[in-house]
C-alpha positions as CSV (number, residue, x, y, z in Angstrom):
1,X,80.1,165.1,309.6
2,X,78.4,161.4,308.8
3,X,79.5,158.9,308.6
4,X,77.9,155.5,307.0
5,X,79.1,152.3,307.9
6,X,77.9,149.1,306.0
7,X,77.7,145.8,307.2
8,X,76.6,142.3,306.1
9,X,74.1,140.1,307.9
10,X,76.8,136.6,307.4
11,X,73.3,134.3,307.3
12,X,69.7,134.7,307.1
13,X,66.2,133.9,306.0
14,X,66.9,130.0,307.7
15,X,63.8,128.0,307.1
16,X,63.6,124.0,307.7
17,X,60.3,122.4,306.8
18,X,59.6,118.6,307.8
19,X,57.2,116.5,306.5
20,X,55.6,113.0,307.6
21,X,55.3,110.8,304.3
22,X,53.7,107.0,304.7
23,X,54.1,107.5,308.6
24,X,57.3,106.4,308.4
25,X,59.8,108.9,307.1
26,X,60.2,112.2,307.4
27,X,61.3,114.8,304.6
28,X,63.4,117.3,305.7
29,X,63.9,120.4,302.9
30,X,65.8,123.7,304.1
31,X,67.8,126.7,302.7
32,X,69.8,129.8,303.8
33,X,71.3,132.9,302.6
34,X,74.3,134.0,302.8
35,X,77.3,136.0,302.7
36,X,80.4,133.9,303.7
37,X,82.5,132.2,302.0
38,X,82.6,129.1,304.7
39,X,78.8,127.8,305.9
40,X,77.8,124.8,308.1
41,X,74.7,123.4,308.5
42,X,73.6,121.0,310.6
43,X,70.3,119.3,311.1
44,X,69.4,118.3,314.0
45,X,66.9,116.4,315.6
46,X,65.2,115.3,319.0
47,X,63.1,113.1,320.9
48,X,61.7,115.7,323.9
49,X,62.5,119.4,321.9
50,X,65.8,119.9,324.3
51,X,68.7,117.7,323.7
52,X,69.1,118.1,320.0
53,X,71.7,115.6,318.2
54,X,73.2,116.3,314.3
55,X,71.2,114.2,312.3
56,X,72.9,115.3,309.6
57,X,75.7,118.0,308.9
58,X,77.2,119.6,305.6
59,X,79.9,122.6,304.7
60,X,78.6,125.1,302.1
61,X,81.0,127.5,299.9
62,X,80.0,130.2,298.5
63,X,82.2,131.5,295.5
64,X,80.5,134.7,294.6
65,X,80.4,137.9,296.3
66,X,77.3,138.5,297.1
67,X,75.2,136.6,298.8
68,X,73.8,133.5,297.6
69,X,71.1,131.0,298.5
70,X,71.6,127.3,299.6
71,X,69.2,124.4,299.6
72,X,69.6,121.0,300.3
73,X,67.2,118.2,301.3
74,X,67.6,114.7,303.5
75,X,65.5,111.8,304.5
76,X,64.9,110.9,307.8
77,X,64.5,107.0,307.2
78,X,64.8,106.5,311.4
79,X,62.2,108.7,313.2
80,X,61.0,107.8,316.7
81,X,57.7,107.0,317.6
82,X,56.2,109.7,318.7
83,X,56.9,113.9,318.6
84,X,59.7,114.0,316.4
85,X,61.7,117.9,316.9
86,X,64.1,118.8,313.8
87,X,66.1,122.3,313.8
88,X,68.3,123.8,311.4
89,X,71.8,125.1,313.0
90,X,73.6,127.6,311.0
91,X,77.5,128.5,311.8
92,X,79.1,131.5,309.9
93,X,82.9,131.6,309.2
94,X,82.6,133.8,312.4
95,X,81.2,131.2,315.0
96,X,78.1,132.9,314.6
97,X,74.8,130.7,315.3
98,X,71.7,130.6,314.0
99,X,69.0,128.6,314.6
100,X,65.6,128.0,312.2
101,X,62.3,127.4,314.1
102,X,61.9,124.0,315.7
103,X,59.5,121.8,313.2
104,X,57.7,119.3,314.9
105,X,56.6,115.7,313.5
106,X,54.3,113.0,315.3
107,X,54.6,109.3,314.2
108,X,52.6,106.5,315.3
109,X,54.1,104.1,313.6
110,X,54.7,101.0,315.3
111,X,58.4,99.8,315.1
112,X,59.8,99.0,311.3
113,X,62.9,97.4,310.4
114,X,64.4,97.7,306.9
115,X,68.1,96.3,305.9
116,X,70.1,97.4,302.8
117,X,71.4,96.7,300.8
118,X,69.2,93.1,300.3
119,X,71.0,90.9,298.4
120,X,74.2,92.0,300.1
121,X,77.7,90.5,299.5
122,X,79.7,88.6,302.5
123,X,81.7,90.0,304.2
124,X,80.3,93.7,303.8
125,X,78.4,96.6,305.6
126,X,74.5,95.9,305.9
127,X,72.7,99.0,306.9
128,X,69.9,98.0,309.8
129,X,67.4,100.9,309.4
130,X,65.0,101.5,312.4
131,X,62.7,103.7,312.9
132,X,59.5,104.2,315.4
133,X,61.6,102.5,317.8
134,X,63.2,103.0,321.4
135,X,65.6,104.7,322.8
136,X,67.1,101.4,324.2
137,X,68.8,98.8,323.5
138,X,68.0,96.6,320.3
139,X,69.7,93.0,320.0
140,X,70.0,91.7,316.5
141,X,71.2,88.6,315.4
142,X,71.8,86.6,312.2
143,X,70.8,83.0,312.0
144,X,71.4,80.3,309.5
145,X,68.2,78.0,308.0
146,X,69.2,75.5,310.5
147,X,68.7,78.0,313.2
148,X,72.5,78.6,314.6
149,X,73.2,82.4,315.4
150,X,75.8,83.6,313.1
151,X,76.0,87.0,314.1
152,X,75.1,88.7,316.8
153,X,75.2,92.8,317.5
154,X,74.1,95.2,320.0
155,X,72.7,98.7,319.2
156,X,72.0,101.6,321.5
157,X,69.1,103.3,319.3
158,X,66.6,103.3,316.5
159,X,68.2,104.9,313.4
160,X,70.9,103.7,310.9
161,X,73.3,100.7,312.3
162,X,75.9,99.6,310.5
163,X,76.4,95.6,310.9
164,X,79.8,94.6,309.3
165,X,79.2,90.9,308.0
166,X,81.5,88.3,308.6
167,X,82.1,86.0,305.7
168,X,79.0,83.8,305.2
169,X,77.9,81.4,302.3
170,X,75.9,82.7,299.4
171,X,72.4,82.1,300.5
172,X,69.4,83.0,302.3
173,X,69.8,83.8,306.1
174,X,67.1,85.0,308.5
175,X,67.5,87.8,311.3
176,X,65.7,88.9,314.3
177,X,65.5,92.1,316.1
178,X,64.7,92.1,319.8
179,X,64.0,95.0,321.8
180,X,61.8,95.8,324.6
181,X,60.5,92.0,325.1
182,X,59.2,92.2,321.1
183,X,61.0,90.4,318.6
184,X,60.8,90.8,314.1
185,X,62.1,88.3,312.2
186,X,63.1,89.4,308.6
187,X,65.3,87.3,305.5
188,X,68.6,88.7,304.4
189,X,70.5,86.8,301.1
190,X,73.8,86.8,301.1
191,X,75.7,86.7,297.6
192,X,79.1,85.7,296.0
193,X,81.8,88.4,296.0
């Protein structure tokens, strides 16, 4: 006698491409198959290819019975200066793990601050984007026309920091970033509630 026993691959065909665009973001597009019901992705990314951190992470459901095909697509508004390593991590309902191939992206950039929103309202979150920056610690601070430090906060890395605003005046403000012995001044406006 034979017997045939069937089985189903819970995720394949992982691919992850990353693109430079105006050397100072990367585009990060990927997709899946699979089976399950319950799928997590995470994307991940790295400064020296070996200690990988999510950059990015999302549950996928798949309502059908067969097996169906997910894309999705992020920005990567933060990357370091220098080789840039991006992976996509795969978990199956089963704890299975799958990884794509490691995409690699090199920036040389120098070091770029953006804030958003600008205008922003008092008392709110203002999003301090860095990217092509360090790995250590960045100082910024929030001064008044006149010069006197408003604000001050203390990040550990380049990426997307969060800065919740104390109450301030409607107005214009100016900032500056310091990190390894360079400083970038920028404007912020504050406005009513």
């Amino acid at each position: 006698n034979v017997s045939l026993v069937s089985f189903v691959i819970p995720i394949q065909n992982i691919a992850l491409k990353a693109i430079l665009k105006n050397n100072n973001h990367v585009d990060l597009t990927w997709s899946f198959d699979s089976n399950e019901r319950d799928n997590k992705a995470d994307i991940e990314k790295s400064i020296d290819g070996l200690n990988f951190s999510v950059l990015f992470q999302k549950t996928y459901i798949n309502n059908s019975n067969s097996q169906e095909t997910f894309r999705d697509a992020i920005v990567d508004y933060a990357p370091f200066k220098g080789k840039n390593y991006y992976r996509l991590k795969t978990t199956g309902r089963d704890g299975q793990i799958k990884y794509s191939n490691t995409q690699v992206v090199n920036v040389e950039q120098e070091f770029i601050v953006k804030t958003e929103p600008n205008p922003v309202k008092s008392n709110s979150e203002l999003k301090i984007i860095v990217s092509g920056g360090p790995a250590s610690k960045i100082i910024f601070s929030i001064y008044d026309i006149a010069g006197k430090v408003i604000q001050s906060e203390i990040f550990t890395n380049a990426g997307i920091n969060i800065v919740h605003l104390k109450t301030m005046s409607a107005g214009t403000y100016l900032y500056k970033l310091i990190y390894e012995n360079k400083s970038i001044p920028g404007k912020i406006v504050i406005s009513d509630n």
